[in-house]
N, C-alpha and C positions, 0 to 999 in steps of 0.2 A: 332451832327451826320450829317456828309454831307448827302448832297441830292440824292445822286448817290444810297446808300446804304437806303435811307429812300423808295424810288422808286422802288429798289429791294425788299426790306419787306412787299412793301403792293400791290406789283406785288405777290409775292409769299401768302401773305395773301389771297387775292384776288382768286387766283387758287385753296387754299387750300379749300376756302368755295364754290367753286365751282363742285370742284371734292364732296367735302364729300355731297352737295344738291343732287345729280346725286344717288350718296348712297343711300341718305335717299330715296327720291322720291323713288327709286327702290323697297324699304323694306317697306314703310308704305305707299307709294304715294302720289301726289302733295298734294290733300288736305286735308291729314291727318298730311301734315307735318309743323310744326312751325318753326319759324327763332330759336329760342333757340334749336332745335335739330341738325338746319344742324350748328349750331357754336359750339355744343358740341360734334357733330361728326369730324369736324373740329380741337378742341383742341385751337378754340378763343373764345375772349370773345364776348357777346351778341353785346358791342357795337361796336365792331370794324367792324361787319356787315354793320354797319349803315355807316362807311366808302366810303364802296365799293356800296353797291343798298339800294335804299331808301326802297324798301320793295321787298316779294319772289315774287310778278310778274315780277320788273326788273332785279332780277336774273334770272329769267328762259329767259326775253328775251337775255339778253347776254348770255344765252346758247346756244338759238337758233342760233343768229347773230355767235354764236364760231363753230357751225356746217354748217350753209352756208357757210360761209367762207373755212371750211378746205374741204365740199364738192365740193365747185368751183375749189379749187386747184388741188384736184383730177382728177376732168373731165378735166382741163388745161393741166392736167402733164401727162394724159393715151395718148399714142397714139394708144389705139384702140377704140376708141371716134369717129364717124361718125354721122353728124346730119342729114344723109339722113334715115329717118324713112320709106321710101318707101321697104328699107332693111332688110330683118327679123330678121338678125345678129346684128345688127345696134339695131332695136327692142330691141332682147334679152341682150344686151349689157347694154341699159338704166336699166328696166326692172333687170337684176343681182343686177344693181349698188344700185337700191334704195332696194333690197331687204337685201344687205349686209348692207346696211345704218343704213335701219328699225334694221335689229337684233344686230349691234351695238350699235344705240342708241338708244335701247327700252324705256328706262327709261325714258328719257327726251322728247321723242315724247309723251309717254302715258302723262306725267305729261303738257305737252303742250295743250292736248286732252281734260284730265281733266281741269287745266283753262280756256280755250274757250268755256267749258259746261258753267262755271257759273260768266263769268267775259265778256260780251260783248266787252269791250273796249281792255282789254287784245285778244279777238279775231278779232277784226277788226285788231288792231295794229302786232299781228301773222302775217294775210293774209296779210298785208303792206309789211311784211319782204320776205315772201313767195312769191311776186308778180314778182319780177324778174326770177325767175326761173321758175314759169310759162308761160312768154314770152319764156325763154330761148326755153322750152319745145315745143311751140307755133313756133318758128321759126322754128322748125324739123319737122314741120307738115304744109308747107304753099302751101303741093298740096293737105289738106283738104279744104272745103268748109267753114269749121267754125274752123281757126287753135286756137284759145284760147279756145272755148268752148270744143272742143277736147278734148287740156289740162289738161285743171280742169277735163273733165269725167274721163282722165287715171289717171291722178293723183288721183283722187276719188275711183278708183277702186282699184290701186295700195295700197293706204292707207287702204283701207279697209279690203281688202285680208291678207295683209301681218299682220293687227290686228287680223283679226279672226283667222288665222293659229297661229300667234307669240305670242300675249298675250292671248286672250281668249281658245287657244289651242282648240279648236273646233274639238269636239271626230269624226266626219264624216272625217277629213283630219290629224287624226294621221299619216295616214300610210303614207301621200303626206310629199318627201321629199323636199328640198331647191331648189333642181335642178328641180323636177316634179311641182311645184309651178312657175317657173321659167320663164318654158315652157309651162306653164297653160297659164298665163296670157300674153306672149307673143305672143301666138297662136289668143288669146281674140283681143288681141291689133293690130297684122297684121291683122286679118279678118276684124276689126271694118273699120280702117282706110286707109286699100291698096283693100279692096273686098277679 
């Protein structure tokens, strides 16, 4: 078998246990879930996992790494992307983006969540991956007094909201839609950091 088409196979292999991990975590969560489900969800065999990640931490970090990535390109490729956070627009703009982010990839955030609860090394190694983008974040806010400490609080706040709203469904903010959410934390976020 040339190589060209071995490469494709276990490219395609590779995404297959990818996608159906995303599944599973979805439906019984990170950790409830075994490598023998997401390969049976998949339709491969248990070893051919072993292929691709030595075990389900390193898969979920190349999940992550496969969503920084396509969310960089994102912010690259919008042009209504402004890093002047002095902006309220600008604000609301970041703010939309990781809300539409979070509710896209609920699964694999929560499932991230869940291993940082009980795997240290796996969460220092997360915030390793996450550290760029909190600079990035940090760079939009360098007429703060503390532009990373910032950071991590929106970031903090953001993650937090968008979990009690989006997974926990939290019965006090049924009624707050996407957009009321939006503007919530928008509103939070110019006040904190423009006065």
């Amino acid at each position: 078998m040339p190589g060209s088409i071995r490469k494709a196979q276990a490219a395609e292999t590779e995404a297959a246990l990818k996608t159906a991990a995303v599944r599973v975590f979805d439906r019984q969560g990170y950790l409830n879930t075994k490598i023998t489900d997401i390969t049976a969800e998949a339709g491969r065999s248990a070893g051919s996992f072993y292929n691709h990640f030595k075990s389900k931490e390193e898969l979920l970090e190349s999940l992550l790494a496969d969503l920084l990535e396509a969310g960089d390109q994102d912010v690259l490729t919008s042009e209504e992307h402004s890093a002047d956070l002095r902006d309220r627009a600008a604000i609301r703009w970041h703010v939309a983006q990781y809300w539409g982010f979070f509710r896209e990839h609920r699964a694999v955030l929560i499932a991230l969540r869940q291993a940082a609860l009980v795997d240290q090394r796996f969460a220092d190694r997360a915030a390793e991956l996450l550290e760029p983008d909190v600079h990035h974040l940090a760079d939009h806010l360098a007429h703060c007094e503390r532009p990373e400490a910032t950071a991590l609080a929106i970031a903090g706040l953001c993650q937090q909201f968008a979990h009690t709203k989006l997974v926990e469904e939290q019965p006090l903010l049924a009624a707050l839609t996407d957009e009321d959410a939006i503007d919530l934390l928008t509103g939070m976020i110019d006040r904190g950091v423009n006065g």
